[in-house]
C-alpha positions as CSV (number, residue, x, y, z in Angstrom):
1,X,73.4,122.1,81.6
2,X,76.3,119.6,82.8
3,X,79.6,120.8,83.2
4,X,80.4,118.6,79.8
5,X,78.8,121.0,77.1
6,X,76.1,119.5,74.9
7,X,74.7,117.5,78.2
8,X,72.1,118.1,80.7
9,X,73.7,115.7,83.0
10,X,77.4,114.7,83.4
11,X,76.7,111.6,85.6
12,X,73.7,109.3,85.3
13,X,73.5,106.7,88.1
14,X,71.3,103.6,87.7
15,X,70.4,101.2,90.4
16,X,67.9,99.4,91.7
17,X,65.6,100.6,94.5
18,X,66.2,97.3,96.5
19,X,70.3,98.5,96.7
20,X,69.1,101.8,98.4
21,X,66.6,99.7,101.0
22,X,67.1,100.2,104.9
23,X,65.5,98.5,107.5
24,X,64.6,101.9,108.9
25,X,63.4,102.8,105.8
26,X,65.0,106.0,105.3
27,X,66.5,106.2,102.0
28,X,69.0,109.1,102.1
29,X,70.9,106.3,104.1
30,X,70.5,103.7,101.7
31,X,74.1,102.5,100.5
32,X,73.1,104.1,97.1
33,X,72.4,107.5,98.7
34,X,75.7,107.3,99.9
35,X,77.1,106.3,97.0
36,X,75.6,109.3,95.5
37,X,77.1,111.9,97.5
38,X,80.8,110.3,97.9
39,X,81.1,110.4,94.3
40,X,79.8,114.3,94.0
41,X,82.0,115.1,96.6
42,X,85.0,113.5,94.6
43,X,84.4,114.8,91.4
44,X,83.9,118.1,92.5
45,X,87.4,117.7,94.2
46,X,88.8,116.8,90.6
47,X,87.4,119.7,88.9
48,X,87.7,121.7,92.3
49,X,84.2,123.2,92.2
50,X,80.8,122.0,94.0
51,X,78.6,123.6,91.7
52,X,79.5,122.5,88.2
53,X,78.9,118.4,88.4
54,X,75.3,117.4,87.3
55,X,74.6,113.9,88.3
56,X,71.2,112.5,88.0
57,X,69.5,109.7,90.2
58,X,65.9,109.1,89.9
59,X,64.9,109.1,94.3
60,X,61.0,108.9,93.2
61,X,59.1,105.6,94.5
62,X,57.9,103.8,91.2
63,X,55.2,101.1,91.5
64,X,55.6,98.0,89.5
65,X,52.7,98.6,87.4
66,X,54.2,102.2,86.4
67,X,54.8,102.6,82.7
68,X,58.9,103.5,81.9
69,X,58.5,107.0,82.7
70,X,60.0,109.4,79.8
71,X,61.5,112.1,82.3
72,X,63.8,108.8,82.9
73,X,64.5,108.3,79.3
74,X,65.0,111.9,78.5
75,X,67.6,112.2,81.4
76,X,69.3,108.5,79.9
77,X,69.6,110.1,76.8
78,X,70.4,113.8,78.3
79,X,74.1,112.0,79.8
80,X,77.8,112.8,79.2
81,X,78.0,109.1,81.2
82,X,75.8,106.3,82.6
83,X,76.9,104.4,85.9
84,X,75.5,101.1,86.5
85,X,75.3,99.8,90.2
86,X,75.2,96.2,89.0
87,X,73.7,93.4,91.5
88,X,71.5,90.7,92.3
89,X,68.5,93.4,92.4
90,X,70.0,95.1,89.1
91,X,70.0,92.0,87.3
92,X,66.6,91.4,87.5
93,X,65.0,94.9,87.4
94,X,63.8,95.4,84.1
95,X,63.6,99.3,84.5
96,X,67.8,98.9,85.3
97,X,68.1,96.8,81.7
98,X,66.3,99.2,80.0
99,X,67.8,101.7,81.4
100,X,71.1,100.4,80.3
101,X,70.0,99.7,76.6
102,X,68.6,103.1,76.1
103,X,71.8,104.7,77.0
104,X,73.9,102.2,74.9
105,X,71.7,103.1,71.9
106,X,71.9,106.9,72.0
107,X,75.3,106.6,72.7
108,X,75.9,104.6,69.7
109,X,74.3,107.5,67.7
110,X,75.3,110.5,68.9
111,X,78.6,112.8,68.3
112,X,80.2,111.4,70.9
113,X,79.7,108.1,70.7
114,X,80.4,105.3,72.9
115,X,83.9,105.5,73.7
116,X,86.0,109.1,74.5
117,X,89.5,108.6,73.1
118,X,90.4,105.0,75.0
119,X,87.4,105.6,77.9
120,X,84.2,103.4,78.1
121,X,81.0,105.9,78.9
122,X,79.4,103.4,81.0
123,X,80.6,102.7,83.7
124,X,79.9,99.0,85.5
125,X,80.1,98.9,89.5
126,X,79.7,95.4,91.2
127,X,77.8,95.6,94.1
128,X,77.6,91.7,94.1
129,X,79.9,89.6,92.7
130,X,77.7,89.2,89.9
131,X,78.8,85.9,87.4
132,X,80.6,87.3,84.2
133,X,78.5,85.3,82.1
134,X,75.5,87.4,83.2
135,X,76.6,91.0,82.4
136,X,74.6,92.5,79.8
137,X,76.2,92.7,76.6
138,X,76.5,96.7,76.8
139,X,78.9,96.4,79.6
140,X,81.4,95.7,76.5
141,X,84.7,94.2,77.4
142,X,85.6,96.3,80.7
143,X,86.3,94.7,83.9
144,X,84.2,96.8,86.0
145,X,84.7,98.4,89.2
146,X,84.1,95.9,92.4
147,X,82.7,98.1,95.3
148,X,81.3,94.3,97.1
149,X,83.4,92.3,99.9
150,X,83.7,88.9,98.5
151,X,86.1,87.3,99.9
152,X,86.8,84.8,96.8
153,X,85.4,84.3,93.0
154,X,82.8,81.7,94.3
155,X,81.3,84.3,97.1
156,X,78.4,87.0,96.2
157,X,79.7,89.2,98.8
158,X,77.3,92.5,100.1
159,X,78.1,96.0,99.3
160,X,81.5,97.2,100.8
161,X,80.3,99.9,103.7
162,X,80.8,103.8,103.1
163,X,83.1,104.2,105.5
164,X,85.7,101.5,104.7
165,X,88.8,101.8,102.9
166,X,87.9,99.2,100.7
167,X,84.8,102.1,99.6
168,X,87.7,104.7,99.2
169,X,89.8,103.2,97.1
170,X,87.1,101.7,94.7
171,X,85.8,105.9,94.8
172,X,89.1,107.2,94.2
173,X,89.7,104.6,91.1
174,X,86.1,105.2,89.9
175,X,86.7,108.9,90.2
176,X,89.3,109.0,88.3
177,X,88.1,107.2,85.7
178,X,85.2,109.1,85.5
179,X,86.7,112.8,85.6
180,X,89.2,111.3,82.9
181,X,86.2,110.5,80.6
182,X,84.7,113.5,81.2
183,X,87.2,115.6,80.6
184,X,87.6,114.1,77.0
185,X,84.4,114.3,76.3
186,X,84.5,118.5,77.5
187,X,87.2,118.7,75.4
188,X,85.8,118.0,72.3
189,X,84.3,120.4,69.2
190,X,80.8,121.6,70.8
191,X,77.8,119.7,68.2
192,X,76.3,122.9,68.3
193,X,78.9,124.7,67.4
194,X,79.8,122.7,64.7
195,X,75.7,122.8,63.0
196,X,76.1,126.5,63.4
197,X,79.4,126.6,60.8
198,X,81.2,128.0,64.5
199,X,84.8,127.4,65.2
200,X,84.8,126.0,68.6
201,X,87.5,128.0,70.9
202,X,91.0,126.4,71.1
203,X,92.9,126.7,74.0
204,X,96.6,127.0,73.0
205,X,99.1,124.7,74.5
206,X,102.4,124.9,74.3
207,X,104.9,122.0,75.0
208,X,108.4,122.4,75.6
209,X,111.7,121.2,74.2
210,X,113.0,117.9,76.7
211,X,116.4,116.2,77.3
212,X,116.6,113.0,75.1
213,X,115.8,110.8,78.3
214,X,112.5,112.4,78.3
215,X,111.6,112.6,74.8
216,X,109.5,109.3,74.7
217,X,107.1,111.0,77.5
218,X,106.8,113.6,75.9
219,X,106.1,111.9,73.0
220,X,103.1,109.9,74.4
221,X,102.0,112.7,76.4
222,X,101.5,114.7,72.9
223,X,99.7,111.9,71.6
224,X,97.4,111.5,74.7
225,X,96.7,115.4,74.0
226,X,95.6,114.4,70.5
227,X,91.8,113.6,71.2
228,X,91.5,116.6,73.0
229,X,90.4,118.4,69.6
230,X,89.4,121.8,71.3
231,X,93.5,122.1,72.0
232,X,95.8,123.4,69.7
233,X,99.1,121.7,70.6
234,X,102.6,123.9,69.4
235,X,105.4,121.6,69.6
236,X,108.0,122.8,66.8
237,X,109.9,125.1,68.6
238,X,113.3,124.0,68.3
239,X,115.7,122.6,67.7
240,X,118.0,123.6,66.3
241,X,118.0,127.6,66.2
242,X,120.5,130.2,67.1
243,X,120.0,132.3,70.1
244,X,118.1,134.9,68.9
245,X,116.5,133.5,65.9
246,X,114.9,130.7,68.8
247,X,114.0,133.3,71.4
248,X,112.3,135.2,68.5
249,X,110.6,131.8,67.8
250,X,109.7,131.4,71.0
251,X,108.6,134.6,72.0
252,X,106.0,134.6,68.9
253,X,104.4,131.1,70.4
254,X,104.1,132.4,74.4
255,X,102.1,135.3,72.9
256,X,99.1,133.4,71.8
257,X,100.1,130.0,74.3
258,X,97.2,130.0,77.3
259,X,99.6,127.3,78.9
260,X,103.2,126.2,78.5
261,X,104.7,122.7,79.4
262,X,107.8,122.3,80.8
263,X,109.1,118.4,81.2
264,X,112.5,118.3,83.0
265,X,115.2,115.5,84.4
266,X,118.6,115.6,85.8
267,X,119.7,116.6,82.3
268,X,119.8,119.9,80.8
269,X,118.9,119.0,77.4
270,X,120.9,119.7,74.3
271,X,122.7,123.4,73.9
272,X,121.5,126.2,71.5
273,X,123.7,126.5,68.5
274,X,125.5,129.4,69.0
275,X,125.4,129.6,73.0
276,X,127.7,127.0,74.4
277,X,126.5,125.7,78.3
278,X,123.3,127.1,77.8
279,X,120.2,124.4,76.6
280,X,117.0,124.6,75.0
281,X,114.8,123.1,77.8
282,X,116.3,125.9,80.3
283,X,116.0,128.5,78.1
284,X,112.4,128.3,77.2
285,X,111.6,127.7,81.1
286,X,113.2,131.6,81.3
287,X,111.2,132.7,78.6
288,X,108.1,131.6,79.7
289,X,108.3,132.8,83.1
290,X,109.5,136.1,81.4
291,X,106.8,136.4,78.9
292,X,103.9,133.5,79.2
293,X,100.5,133.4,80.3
294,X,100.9,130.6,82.8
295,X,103.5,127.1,82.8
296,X,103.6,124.1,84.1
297,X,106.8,122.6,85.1
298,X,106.8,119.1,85.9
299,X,110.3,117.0,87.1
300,X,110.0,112.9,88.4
301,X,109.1,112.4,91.3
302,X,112.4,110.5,92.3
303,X,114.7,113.3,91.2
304,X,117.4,113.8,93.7
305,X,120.2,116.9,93.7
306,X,122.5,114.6,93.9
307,X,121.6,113.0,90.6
308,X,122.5,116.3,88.6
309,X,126.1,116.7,87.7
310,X,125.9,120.2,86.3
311,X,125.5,122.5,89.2
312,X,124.1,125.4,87.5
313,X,121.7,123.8,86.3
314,X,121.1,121.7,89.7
315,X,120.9,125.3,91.0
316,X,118.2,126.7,88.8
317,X,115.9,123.5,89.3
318,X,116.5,124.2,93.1
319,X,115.2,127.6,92.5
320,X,112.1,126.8,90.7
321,X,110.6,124.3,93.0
322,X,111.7,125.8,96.7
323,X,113.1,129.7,95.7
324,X,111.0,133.1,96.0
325,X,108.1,133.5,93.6
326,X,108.7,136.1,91.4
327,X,106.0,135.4,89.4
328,X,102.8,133.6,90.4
329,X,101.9,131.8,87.6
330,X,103.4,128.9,87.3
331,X,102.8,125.4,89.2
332,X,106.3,123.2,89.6
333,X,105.0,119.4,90.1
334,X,107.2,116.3,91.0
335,X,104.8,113.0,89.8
336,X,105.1,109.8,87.9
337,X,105.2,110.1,84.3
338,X,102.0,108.6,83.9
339,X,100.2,111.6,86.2
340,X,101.6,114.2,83.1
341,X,98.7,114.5,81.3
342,X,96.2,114.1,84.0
343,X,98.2,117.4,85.7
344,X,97.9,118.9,82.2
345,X,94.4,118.6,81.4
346,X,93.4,119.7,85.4
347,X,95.6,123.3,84.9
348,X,93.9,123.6,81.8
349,X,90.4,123.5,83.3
350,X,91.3,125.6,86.1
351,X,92.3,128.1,83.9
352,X,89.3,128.0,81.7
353,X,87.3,128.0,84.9
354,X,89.1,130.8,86.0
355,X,88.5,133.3,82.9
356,X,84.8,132.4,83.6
357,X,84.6,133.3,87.2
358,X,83.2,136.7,86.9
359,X,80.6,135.7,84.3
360,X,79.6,132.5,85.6
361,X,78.7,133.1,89.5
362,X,78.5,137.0,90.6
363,X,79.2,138.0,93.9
364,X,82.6,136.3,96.4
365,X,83.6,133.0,96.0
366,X,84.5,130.4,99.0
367,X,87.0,127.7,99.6
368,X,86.2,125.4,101.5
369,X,88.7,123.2,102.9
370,X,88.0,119.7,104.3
371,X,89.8,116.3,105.1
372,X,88.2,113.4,103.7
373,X,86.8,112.3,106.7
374,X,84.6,115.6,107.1
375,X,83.7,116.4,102.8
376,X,80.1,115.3,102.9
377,X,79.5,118.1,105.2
378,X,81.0,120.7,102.4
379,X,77.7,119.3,100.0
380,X,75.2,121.3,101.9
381,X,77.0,123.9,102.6
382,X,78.2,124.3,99.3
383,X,74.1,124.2,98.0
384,X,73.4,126.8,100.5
385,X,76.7,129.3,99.2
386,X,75.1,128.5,95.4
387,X,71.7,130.1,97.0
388,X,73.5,133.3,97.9
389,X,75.7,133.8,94.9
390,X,78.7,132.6,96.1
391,X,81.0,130.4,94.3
392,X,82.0,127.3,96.3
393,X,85.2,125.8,95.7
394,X,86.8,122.8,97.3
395,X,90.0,121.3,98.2
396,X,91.4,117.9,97.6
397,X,93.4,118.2,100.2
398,X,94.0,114.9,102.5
399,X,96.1,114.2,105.8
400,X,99.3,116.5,105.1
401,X,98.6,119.9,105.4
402,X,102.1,121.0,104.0
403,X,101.4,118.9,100.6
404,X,99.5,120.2,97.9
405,X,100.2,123.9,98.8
406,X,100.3,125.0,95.0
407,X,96.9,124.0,94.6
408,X,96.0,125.6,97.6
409,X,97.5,128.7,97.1
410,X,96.0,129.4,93.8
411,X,92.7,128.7,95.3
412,X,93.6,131.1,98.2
413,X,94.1,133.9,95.4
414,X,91.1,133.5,93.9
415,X,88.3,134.0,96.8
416,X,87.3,136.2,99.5
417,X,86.3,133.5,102.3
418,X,87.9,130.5,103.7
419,X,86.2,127.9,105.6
420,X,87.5,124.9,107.1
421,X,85.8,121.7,107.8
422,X,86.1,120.2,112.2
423,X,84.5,117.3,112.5
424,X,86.2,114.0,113.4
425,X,89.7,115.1,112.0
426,X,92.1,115.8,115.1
427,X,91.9,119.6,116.2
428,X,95.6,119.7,115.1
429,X,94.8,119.5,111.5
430,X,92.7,122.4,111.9
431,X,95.2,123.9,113.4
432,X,98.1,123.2,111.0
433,X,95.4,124.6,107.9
434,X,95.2,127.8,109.8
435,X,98.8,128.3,110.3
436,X,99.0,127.7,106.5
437,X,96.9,129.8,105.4
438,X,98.1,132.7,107.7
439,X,101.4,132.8,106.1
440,X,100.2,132.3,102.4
441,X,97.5,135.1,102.7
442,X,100.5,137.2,103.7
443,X,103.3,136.6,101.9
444,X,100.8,136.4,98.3
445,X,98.6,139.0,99.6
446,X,95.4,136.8,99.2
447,X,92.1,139.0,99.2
448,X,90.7,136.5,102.4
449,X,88.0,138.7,103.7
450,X,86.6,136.1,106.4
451,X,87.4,133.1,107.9
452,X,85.2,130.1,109.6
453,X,85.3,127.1,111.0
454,X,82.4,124.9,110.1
455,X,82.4,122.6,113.2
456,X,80.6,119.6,112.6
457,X,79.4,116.3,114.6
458,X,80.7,115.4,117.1
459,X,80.4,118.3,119.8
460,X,84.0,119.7,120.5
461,X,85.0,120.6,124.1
462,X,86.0,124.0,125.2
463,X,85.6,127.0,123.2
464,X,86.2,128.9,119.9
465,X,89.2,130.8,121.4
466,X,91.9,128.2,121.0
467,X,91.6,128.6,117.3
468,X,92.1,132.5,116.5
469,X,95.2,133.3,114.7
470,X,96.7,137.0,114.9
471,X,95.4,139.2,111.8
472,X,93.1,136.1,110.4
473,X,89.7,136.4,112.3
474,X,88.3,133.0,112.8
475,X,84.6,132.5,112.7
476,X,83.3,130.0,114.9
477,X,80.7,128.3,113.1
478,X,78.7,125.4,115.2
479,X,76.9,122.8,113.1
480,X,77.2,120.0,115.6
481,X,73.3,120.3,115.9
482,X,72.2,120.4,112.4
483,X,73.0,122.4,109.3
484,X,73.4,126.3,111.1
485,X,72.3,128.7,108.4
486,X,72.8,131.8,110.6
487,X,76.0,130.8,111.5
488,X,77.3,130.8,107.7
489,X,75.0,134.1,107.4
490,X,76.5,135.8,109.7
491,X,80.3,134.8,108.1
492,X,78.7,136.1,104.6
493,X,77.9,139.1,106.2
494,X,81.2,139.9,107.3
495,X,82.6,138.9,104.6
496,X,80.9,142.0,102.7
497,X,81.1,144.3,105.1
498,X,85.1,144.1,105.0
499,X,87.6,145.4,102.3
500,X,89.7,142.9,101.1
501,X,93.4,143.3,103.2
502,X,91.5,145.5,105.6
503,X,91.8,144.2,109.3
504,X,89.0,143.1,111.0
């Protein structure tokens, strides 16, 4: 089962064997192959788990007098979404057109149908730069996703190479689009559910009263929510209310909200009736921190002291984002108004995912922490942790090892093992990880039971020493040669040998 319920498979890719082709005819270095494993390795990054993501590619040889081969058709019809690696090759494969029709057609059918909310389910990729006027009619009116190097509209152009920018930016925009559609269709009423008369569990959001400068992003924030049918949105709390008549109010909806919003400017909003120099917005932010389940509080990205005129106020925003956290669980997030849902939708899967820990996967959980450059070392690994009952979770982290430290930190707090990724990243960013995670695993008293360093190609000079950090125990773990497997035993082992806190 996919990680979108009512799916075998989240991802279908579809492509034609001559894309994959090497002239040392190994094809888990084909450009599709690659392909393949840079988009599980980004995904899982957007739902933060390696485990979860199904995507299906068919990697058998077929002959050209093969008949269409149902195990193909079931796992067409068995997708939350269907990716087509469009080309010269896919336009004239007829297993790729048929491919492509069988999914439109089911699609077409089923629950879901073809469109999530606003969100194509297929998804076109140009490996060429295929003529408009030959795209197959089920490609519908998007503009598709150009991963090819053409130069200029009259140029086929070749498939961009792995390790360009040009391949990470077409991932992260195709990623994004993907988890986006994904996450809709997740987020629907489960089909079975609904034959078996079931009311599909609701996971209780509450939004916030705003300032009147933000009130039109929250209003198309609520409206993005809408589709989301499995969410039951609470907006009507207040104004206006007295004091106590709102905090009563209030106080009703945080005991059944999983998740409170909180959208805040330079403004403090408008003041409660009876309570003069006190607002609404501020308020609720107290007595969610107070009383809720978890909040997330989310300011622009551009917002400046200097652009609040009321001080107490200026003081208590300063407090939320850089002061002492009493409480753990709240995330405070400076983005663009347009990032609000997305940051929405990801702390409500996190949360699901983390009521579900226990049940889903027994045993520790990892997470493992890698630049960009290194990730496609984490997918074997994280196959090998799935093996031995552990949970593998991964970071999205990138070049600044100071950014991104919420995420981090809740992911800290969750597992028992840590294990960063040393391959052609500098040794500083290891480093500067380390160093990070030494003072979060004190100050929030993580349970971090054991530490490694996977050290990947190429072979580093000198020796493991250089790394240890005083009361974090860092594993040396050398994979220069080839996946170690006694290397990560060995961290596993100590791992459950220890006591969480107890020094090695």
């Amino acid at each position: 089962m996919g990680w979108v319920p009512g799916f075998e498979h989240d991802v279908f890719i579809s492509y034609a064997r001559v894309d994959n082709a090497t002239a040392e005819g190994d094809p888990q270095q084909g450009w599709v192959a690659q392909f393949h494993r840079h988009l599980n390795i980004a995904l899982s990054k957007k739902i933060g788990l390696l485990d979860r993501l199904k995507i299906w590619r068919d990697t058998r040889e077929i002959q050209g007098n093969q008949l269409f081969d149902k195990t193909i058709q079931d796992a067409v019809h068995g997708a939350a979404v269907f990716v087509a690696l469009d080309s010269h090759g896919y336009q004239a494969s007829e297993y790729c057109r048929r491919e492509l029709e069988w999914f439109y057609q089911k699609a077409q059918k089923d629950s879901a149908g073809l469109a999530a909310g606003d969100d194509y389910r297929i998804f076109h990729l140009l490996l060429n730069n295929v003529p408009w006027a030959t795209w197959p009619k089920e490609f519908g009116r998007t503009s598709g996703f150009p991963f090819h190097d053409a130069p200029d509209p009259d140029r086929d152009g070749e498939p961009c190479e792995p390790s360009s920018e040009m391949f990470r930016t077409g991932m992260r925009a195709l990623a994004e689009a993907i988890h986006a559609t994904l996450a809709r269709l997740k987020n629907r009423p489960s089909t079975l559910d609904a034959a078996r008369g079931k009311e599909p569990t609701r996971f209780s959001i509450y939004v916030a009263d705003t300032s009147d400068t933000l009130s039109a992003i929250r209003k198309r924030v609520l409206n993005e929510l809408k589709p989301s049918t499995d969410l039951k949105v609470v907006t009507g709390v207040p104004p206006p209310f007295e004091g106590a008549q709102h905090d009563q109010r209030m106080l009703n909806e945080l005991e059944v909200a999983d998740l409170s919003v909180h959208l805040l400017d330079a403004y403090p909003g408008r003041e409660i009736v009876d309570q003069e120099g006190s607002s609404y917005p501020q308020r609720q932010v107290e007595l969610a921190l107070a009383h809720g389940k978890s909040q997330l509080i989310w300011t622009p990205q551009s917002l400046s002291r200097e652009s609040i005129e009321d001080e107490a106020y200026a003081a208590f925003l300063e407090k939320l984002e850089n002061g002492p956290r009493e409480r753990s669980t709240y995330d405070f997030q400076r983005d663009v108004p347009s990032g609000i849902t997305r940051q929405i939708l990801a702390k409500v899967e996190e949360l699901r995912a983390r009521s579900h820990i226990v049940s889903d996967m027994p045993g520790e959980a990892a997470l493992l922490d890698t630049h960009w450059k290194d990730q496609l070392y984490a997918l074997k690994l994280g196959e090998y942790l799935v093996e031995h009952n552990v949970r593998p979770y991964i970071d999205p982290q990138e070049d600044d090892p100071s950014t991104n430290l919420d995420f981090f930190t809740r992911r800290l707090k969750q597992v028992g093992i840590l294990i960063l990724f040393y391959g052609t990243v500098a040794e500083e960013w290891v480093r500067a990880r380390l160093a990070v995670t030494l003072q979060i695993a004190i100050a929030e008293q993580c349970p971090l039971r054991a530490c490694g360093v996977y050290v990947a190609p190429p072979r580093k000079p000198g020796d493991a020493g250089r790394l240890s950090l005083p009361l974090v125990p860092v594993e040396w773990m050398d994979h220069t040669g080839g996946f170690n497997a006694s290397a990560v035993d060995h961290l596993l082992a100590r791992a459950r040998t220890r006591t969480a806190g107890e020094p090695a």
